[in-house]
C-alpha positions in Angstrom: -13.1 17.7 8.3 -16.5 17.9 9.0 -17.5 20.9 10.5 -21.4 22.3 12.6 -21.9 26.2 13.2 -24.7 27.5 15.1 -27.0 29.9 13.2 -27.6 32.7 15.6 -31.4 33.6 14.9 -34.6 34.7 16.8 -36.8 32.2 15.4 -37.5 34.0 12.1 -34.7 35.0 10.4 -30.6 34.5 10.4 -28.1 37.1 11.9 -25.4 38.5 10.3 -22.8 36.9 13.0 -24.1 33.3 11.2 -22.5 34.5 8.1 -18.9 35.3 8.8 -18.7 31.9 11.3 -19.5 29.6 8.4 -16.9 31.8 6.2 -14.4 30.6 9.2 -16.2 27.1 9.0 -15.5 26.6 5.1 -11.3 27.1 5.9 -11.7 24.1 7.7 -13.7 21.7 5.8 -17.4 20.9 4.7 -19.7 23.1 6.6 -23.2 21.8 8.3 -25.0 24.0 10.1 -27.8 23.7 13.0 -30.6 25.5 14.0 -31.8 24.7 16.8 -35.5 27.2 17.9 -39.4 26.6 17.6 -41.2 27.5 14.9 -38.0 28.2 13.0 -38.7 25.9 9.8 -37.8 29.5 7.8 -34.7 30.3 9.5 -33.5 26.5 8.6 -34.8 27.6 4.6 -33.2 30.9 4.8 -29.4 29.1 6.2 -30.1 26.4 3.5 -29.0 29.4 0.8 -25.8 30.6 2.3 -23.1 29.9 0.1 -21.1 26.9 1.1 -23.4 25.0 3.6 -24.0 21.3 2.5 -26.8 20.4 4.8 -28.6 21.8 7.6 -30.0 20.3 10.8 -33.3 21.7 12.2 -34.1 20.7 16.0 -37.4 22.4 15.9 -38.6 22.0 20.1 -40.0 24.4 22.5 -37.1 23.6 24.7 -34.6 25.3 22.1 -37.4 28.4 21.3 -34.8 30.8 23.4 -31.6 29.3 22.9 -30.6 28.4 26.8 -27.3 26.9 26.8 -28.5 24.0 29.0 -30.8 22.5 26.4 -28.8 23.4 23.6 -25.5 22.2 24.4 -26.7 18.7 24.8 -28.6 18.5 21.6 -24.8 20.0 19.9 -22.8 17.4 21.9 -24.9 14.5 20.0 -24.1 16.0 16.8 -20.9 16.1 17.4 -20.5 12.5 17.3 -20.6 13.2 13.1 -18.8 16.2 13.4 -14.9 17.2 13.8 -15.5 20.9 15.1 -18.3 23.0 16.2 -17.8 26.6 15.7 -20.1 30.0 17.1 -20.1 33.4 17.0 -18.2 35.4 19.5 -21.7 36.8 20.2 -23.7 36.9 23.8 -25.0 33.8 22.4 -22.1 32.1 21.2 -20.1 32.8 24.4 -22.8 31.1 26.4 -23.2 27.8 24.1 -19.8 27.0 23.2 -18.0 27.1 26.5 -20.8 24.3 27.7 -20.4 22.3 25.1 -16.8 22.2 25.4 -17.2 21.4 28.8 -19.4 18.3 27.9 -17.0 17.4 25.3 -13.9 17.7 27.9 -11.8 19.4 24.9 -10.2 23.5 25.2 -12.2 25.9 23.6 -10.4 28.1 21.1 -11.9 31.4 21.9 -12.7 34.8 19.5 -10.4 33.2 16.8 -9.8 36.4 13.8 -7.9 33.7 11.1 -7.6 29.7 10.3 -3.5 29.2 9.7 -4.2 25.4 9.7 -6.8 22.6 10.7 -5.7 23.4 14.0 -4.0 26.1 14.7 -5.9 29.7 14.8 -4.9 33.4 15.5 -6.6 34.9 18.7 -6.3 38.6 20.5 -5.0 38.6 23.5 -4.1 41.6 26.0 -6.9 43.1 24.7 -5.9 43.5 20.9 -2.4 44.2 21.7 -0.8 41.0 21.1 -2.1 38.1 18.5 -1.4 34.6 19.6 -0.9 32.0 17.5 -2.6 28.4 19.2 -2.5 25.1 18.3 -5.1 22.9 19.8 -4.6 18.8 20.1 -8.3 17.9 20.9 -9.9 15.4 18.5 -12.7 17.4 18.4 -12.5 21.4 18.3 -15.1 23.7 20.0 -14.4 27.5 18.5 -15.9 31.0 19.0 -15.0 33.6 15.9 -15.0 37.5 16.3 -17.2 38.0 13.2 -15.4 41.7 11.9 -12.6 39.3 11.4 -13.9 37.1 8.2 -16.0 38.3 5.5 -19.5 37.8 5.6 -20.5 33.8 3.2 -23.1 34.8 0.8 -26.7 34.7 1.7 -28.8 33.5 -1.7 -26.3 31.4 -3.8 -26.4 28.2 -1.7 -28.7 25.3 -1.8 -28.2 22.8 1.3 -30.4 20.4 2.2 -32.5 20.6 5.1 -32.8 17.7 7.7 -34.9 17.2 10.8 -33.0 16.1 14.1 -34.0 15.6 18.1 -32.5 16.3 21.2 -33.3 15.5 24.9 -34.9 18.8 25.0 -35.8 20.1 28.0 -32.9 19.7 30.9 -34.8 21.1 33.2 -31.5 23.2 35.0 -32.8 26.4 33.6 -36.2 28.2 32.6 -36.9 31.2 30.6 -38.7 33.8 32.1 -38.2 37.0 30.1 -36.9 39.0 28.3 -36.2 43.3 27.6 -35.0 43.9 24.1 -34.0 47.9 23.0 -35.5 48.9 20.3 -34.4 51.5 17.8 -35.1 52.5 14.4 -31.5 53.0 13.6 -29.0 50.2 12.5 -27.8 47.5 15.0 -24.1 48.0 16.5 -22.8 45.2 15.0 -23.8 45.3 11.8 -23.7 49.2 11.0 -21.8 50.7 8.0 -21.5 54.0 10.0 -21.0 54.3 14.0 -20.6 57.5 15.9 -19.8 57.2 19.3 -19.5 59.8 21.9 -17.2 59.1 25.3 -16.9 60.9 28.4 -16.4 64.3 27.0 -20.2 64.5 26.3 -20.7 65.7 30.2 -24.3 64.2 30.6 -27.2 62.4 29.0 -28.9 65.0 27.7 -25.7 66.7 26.0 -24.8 63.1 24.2 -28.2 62.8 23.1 -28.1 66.3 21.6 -24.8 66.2 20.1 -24.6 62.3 19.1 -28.1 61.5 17.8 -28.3 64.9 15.4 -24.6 63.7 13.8 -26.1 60.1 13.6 -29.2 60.7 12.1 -28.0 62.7 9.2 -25.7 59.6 8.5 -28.3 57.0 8.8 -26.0 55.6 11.2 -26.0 53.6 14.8 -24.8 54.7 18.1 -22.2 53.8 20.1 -20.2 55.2 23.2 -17.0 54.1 25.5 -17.4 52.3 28.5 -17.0 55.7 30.5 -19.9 57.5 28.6 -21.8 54.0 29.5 -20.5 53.4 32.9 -21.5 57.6 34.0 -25.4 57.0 32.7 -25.1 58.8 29.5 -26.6 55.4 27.3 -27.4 52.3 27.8 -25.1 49.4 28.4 -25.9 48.2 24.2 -24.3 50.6 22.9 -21.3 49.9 24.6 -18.2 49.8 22.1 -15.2 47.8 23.4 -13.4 44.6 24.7 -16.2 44.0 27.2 -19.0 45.7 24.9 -19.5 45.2 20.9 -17.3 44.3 18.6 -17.7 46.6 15.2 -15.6 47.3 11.9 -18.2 49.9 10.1 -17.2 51.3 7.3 -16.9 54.5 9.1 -16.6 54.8 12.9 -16.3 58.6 13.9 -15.4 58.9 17.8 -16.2 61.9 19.4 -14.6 62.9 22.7 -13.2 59.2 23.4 -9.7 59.6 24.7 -9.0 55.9 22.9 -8.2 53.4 26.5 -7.3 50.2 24.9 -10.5 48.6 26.1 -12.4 51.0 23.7 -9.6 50.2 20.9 -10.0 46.4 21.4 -13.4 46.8 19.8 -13.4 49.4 17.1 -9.8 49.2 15.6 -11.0 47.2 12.5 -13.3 49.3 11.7 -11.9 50.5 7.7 -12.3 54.4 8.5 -11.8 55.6 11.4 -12.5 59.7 12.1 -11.7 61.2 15.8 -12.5 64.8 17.2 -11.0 65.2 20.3 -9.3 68.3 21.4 -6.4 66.4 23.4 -3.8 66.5 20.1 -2.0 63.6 22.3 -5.2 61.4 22.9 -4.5 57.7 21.8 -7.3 57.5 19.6 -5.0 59.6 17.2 -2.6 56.4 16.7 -5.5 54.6 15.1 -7.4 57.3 13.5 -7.7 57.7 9.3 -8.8 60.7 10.2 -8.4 63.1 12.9 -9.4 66.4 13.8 -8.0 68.3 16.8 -11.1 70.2 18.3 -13.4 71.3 20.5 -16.3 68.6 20.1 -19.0 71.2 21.0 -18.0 73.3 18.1 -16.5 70.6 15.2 -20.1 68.4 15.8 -22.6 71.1 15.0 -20.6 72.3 12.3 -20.1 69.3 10.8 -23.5 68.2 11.6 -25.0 71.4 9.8 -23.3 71.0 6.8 -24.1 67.5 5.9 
């Protein structure tokens, strides 16, 4: 089986979501992978050396620069003609590509897969975490999104694909990009942080996360993250949103501060391989999945433990 992973990029270098799809990928066969920007001939390098890619396909247009579904799809569908399944992160991205390309392809998508039991057949979260389906799909040709805290990341320098120039129909013309407004921070994206802390409800306001959160985080090096409550009352921006219809994480360490632990939040942090909760309700859910938890008032266990670190 022959199979074609987007490379998630931003015309200059790879994302970590690439690596654990073509992991995925390499369960079910030889692995190709496109990438599809302008101006990205170092992104198509850079894929070329992740372990276990045999060739790569560069569609280097200014229609694919930003990465709209409508011009991409098309240029995937073609492809697909040598290829037996296309696969994509579980990303913002992903989820916008694959479900098109499916479409075009008139074949089921096999949505935020977390393991490969067969050349068909996948595992896949449903009920938000609670229950893990097993699915079998009987397309001839598979279109797949993976939840990338579910496979390990491929190595990035031990491969040495080749790289070959393809073209699309580029422009479609249904869609136009007109901006865009990307949050910038000088600590760790969400998704790819070893350390998370993340502050719910319990934080009261904005100005009380920010100064109990962001101390904590800082003396960790880590990123920030919060429940859909904290995000939902104006504490932080939608990013840092943690959760089945937020991010997707498994840090090495996620501490959650005042987060009662609604199954929403839980669908997105329970991989995570430590996982510390301060929360002074002793029967708070976020107990049943915590490594470690500490029964306490948050605006007394934070500073503390803030202070002595």
């Amino acid at each position: 089986m022959k199979t074609l992973v987007w490379v998630e990029h931003d015309n200059a270098a790879v994302k970590d979501a690439t690596l654990s799809t073509v992991t995925a990928a390499a369960k079910l066969g030889e692995v190709h992978l496109i990438v599809a920007g302008a101006g990205c001939a170092a992104v198509a390098d850079e894929a070329a050396r992740i372990a276990g890619v045999a060739k790569v396909h560069l569609a280097d247009d200014a229609a694919y620069e930003h990465g709209l579904a409508e011009n991409v799809a098309p240029l995937i569908v073609e492809l697909m003609g040598d290829h037996d399944a296309f696969l994509a992160p579980a990303t913002t991205t992903g989820k916008n590509i694959a479900p098109r390309v499916a479409a075009l392809l008139d074949v089921m998508q096999v949505s935020d897969i977390l393991s490969v039991e067969g050349e068909k057949t996948f595992t896949r979260p449903i009920y938000a975490g609670n229950a893990i389906a097993t699915v079998e799909s009987t397309d001839a040709k598979l279109v797949i999104t993976v939840r990338g805290t579910a496979f390990e990341k491929a190595d990035a320098e031990s491969g040495s694909a080749s790289v070959e120039a393809v073209s699309g129909k580029g422009d479609a013309g249904l869609s136009s990009f007109v901006g865009q407004e990307i949050a910038t921070s000088e600590r760790p994206e969400l998704t790819s942080a070893k350390v998370i802390v993340s502050g719910g409800r319990a934080l009261k306001d904005a100005d009380t996360f920010e100064a109990t959160i962001l101390p904590l985080a800082d003396k960790l090096g880590a990123a920030v993250g919060a429940s859909r409550a904290a995000v939902d009352a104006g504490y932080v921006p939608n990013d840092y949103q943690v959760g089945q219809t937020g991010k997707i994480v498994a840090p090495e360490v996620y501490i959650a501060v005042g987060i009662s632990g609604a199954i929403q939040h839980l669908a997105g942090m329970k991989d995570s391989k430590t996982i510390i909760a301060i929360n002074k309700d002793e029967d708070a859910p976020i107990f049943q999945v915590a490594d470690i938890g500490l029964v306490a008032d948050l605006y007394d266990a934070v500073p503390e433990l803030t202070g002595k670190l």
